[in-house]
C-alpha positions in Angstrom: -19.2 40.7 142.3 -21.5 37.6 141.1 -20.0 34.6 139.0 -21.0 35.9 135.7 -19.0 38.9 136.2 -15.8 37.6 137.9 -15.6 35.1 134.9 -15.7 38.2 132.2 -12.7 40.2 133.7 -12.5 43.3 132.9 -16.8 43.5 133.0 -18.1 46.2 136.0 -19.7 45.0 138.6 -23.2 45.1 138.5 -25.3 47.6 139.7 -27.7 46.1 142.0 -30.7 47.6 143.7 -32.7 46.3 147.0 -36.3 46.6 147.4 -37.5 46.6 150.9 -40.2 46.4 153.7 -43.3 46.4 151.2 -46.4 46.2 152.8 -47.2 43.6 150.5 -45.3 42.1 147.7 -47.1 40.3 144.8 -45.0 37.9 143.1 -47.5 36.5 140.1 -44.4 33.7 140.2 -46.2 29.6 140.0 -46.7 29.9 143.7 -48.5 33.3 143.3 -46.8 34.3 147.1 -48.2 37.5 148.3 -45.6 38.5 150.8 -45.7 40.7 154.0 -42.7 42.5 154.3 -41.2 41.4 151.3 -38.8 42.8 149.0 -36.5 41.7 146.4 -32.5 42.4 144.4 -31.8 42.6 141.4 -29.0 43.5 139.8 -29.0 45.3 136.8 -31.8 44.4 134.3 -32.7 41.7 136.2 -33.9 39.7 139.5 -31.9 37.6 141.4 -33.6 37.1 144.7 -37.5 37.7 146.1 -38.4 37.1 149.6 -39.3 38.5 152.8 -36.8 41.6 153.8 -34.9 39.8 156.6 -33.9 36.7 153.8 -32.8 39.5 151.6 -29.1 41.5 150.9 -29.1 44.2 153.4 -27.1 46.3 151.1 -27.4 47.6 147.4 -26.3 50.3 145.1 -29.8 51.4 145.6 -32.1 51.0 148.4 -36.0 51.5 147.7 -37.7 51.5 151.7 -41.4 50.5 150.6 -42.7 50.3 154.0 -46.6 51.9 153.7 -46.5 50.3 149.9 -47.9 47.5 148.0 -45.3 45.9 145.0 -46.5 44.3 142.2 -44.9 43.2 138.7 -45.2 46.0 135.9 -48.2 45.6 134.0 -47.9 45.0 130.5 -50.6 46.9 127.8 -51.1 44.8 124.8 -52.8 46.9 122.7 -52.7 50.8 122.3 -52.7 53.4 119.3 -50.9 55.9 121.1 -51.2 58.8 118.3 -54.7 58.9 119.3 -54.0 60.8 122.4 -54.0 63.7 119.9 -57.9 63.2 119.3 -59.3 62.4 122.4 -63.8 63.4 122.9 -63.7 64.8 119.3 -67.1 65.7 119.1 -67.5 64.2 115.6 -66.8 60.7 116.8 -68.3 60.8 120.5 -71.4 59.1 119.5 -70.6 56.1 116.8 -69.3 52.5 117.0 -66.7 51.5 114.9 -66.8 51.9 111.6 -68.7 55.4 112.0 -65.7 56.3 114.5 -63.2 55.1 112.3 -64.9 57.1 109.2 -65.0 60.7 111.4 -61.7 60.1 112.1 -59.6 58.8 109.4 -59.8 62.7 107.8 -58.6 64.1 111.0 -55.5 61.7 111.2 -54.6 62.6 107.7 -52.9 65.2 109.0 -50.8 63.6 111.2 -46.7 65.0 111.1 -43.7 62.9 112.7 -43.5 65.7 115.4 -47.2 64.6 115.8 -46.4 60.8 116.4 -43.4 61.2 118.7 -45.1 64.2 121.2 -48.2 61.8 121.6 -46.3 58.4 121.5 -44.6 60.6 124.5 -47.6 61.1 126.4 -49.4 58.2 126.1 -46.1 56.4 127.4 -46.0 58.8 130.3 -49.8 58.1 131.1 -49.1 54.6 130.9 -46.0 54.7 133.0 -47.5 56.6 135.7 -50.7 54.0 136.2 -48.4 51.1 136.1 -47.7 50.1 133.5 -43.9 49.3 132.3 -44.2 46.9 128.9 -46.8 48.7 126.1 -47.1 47.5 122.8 -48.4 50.4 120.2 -49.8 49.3 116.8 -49.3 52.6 114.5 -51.0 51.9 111.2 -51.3 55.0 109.6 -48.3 56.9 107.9 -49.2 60.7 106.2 -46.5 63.1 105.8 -43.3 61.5 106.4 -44.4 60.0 109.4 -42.4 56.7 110.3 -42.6 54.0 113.2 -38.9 55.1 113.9 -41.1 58.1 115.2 -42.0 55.7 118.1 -39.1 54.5 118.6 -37.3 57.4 119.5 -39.9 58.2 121.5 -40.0 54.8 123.8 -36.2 55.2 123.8 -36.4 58.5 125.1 -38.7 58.0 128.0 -37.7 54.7 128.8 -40.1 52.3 128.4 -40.0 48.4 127.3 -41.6 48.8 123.7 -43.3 46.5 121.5 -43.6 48.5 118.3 -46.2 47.3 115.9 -45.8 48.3 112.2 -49.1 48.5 111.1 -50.6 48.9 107.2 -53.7 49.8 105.2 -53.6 48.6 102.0 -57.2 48.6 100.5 -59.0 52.0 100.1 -62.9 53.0 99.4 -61.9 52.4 95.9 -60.9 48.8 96.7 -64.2 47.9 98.8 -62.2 48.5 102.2 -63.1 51.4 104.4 -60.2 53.3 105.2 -60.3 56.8 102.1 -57.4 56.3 99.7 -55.3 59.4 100.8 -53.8 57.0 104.0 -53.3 53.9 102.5 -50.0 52.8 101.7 -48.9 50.2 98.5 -48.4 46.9 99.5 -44.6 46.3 98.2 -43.8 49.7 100.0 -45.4 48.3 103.3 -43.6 45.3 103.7 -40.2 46.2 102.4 -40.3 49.0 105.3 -41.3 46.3 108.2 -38.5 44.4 107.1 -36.4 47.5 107.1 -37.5 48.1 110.6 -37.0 44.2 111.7 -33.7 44.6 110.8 -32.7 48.1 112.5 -34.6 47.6 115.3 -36.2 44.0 116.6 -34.3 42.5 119.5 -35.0 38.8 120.1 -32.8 38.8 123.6 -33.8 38.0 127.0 -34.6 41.4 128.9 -35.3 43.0 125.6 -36.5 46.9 125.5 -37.6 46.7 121.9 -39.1 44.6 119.8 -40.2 45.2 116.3 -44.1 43.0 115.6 -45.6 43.1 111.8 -49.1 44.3 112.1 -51.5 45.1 109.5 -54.4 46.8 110.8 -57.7 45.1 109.8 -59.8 42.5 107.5 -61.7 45.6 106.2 -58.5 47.8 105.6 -55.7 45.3 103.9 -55.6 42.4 101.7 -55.4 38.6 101.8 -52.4 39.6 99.9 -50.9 41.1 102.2 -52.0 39.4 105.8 -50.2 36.0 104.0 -47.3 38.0 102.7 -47.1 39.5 106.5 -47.0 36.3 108.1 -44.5 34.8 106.0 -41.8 37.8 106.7 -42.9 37.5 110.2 -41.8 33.6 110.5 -39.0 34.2 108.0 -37.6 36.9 111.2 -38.6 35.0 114.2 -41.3 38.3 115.2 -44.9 38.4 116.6 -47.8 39.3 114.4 -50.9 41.3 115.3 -54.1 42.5 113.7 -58.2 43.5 115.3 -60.0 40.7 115.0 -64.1 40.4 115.6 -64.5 43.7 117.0 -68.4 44.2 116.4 -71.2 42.6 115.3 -70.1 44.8 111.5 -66.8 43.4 111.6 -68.2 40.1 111.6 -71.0 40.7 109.1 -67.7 42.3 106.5 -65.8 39.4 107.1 -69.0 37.3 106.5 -69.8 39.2 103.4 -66.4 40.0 101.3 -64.9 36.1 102.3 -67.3 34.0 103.3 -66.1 33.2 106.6 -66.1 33.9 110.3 -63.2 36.1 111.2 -62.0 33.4 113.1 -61.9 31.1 109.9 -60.3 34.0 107.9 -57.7 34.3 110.7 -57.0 30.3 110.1 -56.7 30.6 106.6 -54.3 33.3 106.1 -51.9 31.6 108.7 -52.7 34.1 111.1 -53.0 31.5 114.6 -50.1 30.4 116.7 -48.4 31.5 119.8 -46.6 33.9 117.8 -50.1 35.8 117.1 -52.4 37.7 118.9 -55.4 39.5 118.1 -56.9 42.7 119.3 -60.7 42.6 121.2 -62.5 39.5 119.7 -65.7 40.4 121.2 -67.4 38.4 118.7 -65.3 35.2 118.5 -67.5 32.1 118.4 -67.2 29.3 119.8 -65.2 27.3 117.4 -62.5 31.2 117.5 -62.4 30.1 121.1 -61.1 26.6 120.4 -59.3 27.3 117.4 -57.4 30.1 119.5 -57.0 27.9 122.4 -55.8 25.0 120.8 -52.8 27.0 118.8 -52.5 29.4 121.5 -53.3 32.2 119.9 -53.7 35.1 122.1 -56.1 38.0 122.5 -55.7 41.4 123.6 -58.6 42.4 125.8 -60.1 46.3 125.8 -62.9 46.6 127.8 -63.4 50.3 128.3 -62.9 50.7 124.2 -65.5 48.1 123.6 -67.6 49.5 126.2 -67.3 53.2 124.7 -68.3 51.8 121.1 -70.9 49.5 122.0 -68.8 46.8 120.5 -70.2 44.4 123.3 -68.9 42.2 126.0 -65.7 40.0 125.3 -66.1 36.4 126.2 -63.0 36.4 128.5 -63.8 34.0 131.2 -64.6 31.3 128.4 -61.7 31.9 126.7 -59.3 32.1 129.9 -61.3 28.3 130.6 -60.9 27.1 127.3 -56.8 28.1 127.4 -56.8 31.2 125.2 -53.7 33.2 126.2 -55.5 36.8 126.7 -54.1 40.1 128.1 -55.1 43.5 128.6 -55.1 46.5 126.5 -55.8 50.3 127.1 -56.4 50.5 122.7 -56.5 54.0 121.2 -57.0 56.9 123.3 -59.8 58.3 120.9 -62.0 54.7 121.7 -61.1 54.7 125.3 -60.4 58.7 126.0 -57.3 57.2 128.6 -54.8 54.8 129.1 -54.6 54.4 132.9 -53.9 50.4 133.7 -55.2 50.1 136.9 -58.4 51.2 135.9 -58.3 49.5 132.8 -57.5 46.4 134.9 -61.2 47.2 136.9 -62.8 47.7 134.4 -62.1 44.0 133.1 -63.5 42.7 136.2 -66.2 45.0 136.0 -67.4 44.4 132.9 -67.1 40.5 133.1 -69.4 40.5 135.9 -72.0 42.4 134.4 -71.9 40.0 131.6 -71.9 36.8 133.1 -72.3 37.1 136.8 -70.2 38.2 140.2 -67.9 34.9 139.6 -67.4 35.7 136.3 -63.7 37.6 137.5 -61.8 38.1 140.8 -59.0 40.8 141.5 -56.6 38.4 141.0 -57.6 37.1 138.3 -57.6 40.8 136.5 -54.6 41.2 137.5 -53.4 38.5 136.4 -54.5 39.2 132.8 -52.4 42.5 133.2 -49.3 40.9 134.1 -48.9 37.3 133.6 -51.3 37.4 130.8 -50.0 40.2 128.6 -46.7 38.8 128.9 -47.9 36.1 127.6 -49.9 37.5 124.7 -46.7 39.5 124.0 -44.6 36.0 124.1 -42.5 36.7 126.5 -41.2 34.5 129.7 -39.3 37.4 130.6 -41.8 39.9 132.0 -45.2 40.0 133.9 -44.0 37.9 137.4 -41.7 38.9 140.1 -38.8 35.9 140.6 -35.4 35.6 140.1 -34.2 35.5 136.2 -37.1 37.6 135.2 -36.7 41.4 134.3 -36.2 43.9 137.3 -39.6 45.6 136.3 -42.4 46.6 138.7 -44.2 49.3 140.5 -45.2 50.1 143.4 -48.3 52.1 144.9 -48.7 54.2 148.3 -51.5 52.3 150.3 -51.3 55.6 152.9 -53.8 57.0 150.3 -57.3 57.9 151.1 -58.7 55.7 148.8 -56.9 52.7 150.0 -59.2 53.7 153.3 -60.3 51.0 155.3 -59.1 48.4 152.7 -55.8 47.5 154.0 -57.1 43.9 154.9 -56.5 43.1 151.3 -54.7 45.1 149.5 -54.0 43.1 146.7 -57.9 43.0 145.8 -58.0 46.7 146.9 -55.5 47.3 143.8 -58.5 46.5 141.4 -61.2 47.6 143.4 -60.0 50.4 144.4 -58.3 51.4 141.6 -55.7 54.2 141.8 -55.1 55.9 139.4 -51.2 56.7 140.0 -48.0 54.9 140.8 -45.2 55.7 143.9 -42.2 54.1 141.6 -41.8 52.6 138.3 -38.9 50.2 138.0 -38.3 49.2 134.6 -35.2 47.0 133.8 -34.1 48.4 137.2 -34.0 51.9 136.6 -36.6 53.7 138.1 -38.5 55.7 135.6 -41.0 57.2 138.0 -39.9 58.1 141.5 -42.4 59.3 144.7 -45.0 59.9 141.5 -42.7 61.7 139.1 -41.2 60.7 135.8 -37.5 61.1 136.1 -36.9 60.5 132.2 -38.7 63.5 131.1 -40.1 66.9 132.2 -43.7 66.1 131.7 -45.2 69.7 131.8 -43.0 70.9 128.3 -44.4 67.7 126.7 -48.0 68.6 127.0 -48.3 71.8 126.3 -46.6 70.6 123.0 -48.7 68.1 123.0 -51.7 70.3 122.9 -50.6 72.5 120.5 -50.4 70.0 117.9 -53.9 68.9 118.8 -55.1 71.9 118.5 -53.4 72.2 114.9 -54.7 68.9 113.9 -57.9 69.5 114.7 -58.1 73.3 112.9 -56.3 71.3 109.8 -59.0 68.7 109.4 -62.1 71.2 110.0 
């Protein structure tokens, strides 16, 4: 029984868990220790002790034997829309960058139900979960037919994943010079007395907490200045993050540009929307003076390279903003702009991408992977996630190196993670429980939840045609 809980009494003892024998153990803790044979305790939601095995507990409630594994922290998604794994390839919007996407779409998510929002909030959190990733934020900005961000919720709750739910808005229709159609926008007074609604049901500011409530409106082109100030001020007034896109393409730019007269960076600055409390999704085409501005108020950015790559949006300026001190993270974003949500390959595709945009130093394994742990956590504002070391949440995962495609790649294995890029986890430990066990998710019964899942795809699809 540990101090804490002889001092409370009458409190059980906690439930502790040993992690063992790993291959390789990656901390992402200030000494960034990569450790053979390592392992680590926890007990319950969180870690007291990471070392090699023999320094360790030799007993636990619950023994995990990773010999033949590498161990890394969960990786944390910063960005995702996860009702858009109901519209994955549609043919209409395989072709078109943003605003063209956007527009083929918009009619089809018209029709979304609540059944609709938690079946695919369901699987895009069991994709997630089974590439490695156990912290996700979701940004939901669209609301038809009853359909509520407690949808989500339930959802998270259900499968048991650490959630950052992001109420998202439209406010400003075709009729209004903003490009969303007037049938999913929402009124402005209605919008923010439901994220306050929300803050208070649901936003938990602890230490190890599994939901958090962020206020989110979705885009310059789709809400007002109204609005993004009248966000921000319930956001401070509640102690919660705020999130928006931000310079997604060169047309983003040229709207912001054209309807305020300034760089989205500048628009950003004038609403109040900078500050570690803040971060913004893609910023492919931040400037210069975004990158300075976001670095000097720590503003962060949620990097999606295989979206921005799928719309031509172009190539995110991450190594300048990592030199320049901009916090940035990693995001999977919608799964009708990137088609998957798999964060391991998500994480390659970062380094990938950089290098073909600014050369073969431009990004190292570890540095990806840092930008999918530390960074996101980060992004996210947390000190609690994203590093393996005692006081920090019992989450990470852990992947079988006895895989073919870790072939003849063993002599780093850490790099091999991003190189290679599997595309499944062994475990998933998330506030230690494990969530996925020898590649299966033990909160759910997967196969049930996509043939559901493609049902209602199918529906949506017939109701918009």
């Amino acid at each position: 029984m540990t101090m804490e809980h002889a001092a409370q009494g009458t409190s059980k003892p906690a439930r502790t868990m040993l992690v063992k024998h790993a291959d390789m153990l990656v901390t992402m803790d200030d000494a960034r220790r990569e450790l053979r044979d390592g392992g680590l305790y926890s007990e319950d939601n969180r870690i007291v002790a990471v070392g090699p095995t023999a320094q360790l507990p030799a007993d636990a409630d619950e023994v995990l034997d990773m010999r033949g594994h590498l161990v890394i922290p969960g990786l944390v998604n910063t960005h995702h829309h996860m009702y858009q794994s109901l519209t994955r390839a549609m043919p209409a919007a395989q072709n078109a960058e943003l605003f063209g996407w956007l527009t083929s779409l918009y009619k089809v998510w018209a029709n979304l139900t609540p059944e609709m929002i938690e079946v695919s909030t369901l699987t895009a959190m069991a994709e997630l979960l089974l590439s490695g990733c156990t912290t996700s934020s979701d940004h939901l900005y669209i609301y038809p037919n009853g359909s509520r961000l407690d949808d989500s919720i339930a959802a998270a709750r259900r499968i048991g994943m650490r959630f950052h739910a992001a109420r998202g808005s439209m406010s400003v229709g075709r009729k209004d010079g903003g490009l969303p159609p007037d049938s999913v926008v929402e009124r402005e007074d209605d919008i923010l007395k439901d994220t306050q609604r929300l803050i208070e049901t649901y936003h938990d500011e602890g230490r190890y907490a599994m939901l958090r409530v962020v206020v989110a409106p979705c885009s310059p082109f789709s809400v007002s200045r109204d609005l993004m100030r009248e966000s921000a001020s319930l956001a401070r007034q509640y102690g919660v993050s705020l999130h928006t896109h931000l310079a997604e393409n060169a047309n983003d730019v040229a709207y912001s540009r054209e309807k305020f007269g300034m760089t989205p960076a500048q628009y950003a600055q004038d609403l109040g929307w900078v500050g570690r409390d803040v971060w913004h999704a893609h910023c492919v085409q931040l400037d210069d003076a975004g990158i300075e501005l976001f670095a000097r108020t720590g503003t962060g950015v949620a990097h999606c390279p295989c979206s921005n790559m799928r719309l031509a949006s172009g190539i995110a300026p991450v190594k300048r903003m990592r030199l320049a001190g901009v916090p940035v993270g990693l995001g999977v974003d919608g799964s009708a702009s990137n088609d998957g949500a798999q964060m391991v390959a998500e994480t390659r595709q970062a380094l990938l991408l950089q290098r073909v945009g600014f050369g073969p130093d431009a990004m190292t394994a570890r540095d990806a992977l840092e930008i999918a742990t530390l960074g996101g956590a980060r992004v996210l504002n947390r000190d609690d996630i994203g590093a393996l070391a005692p006081g920090m949440a019992a989450d990470f995962v852990s992947f079988d190196l006895r895989q073919p495609l870790f072939a003849g790649a063993l002599h780093d294995p850490v790099a091999a993670l991003v190189f290679c890029a599997p595309s499944q986890v062994s475990h998933s430990v998330i506030g230690g429980k494990v969530v996925v066990r020898d590649g299966e998710l033990t909160t759910l019964e997967l196969g049930p939840v996509i043939e559901r899942h493609n049902r209602l795809a199918k529906a949506l699809g017939e109701a918009a045609a």
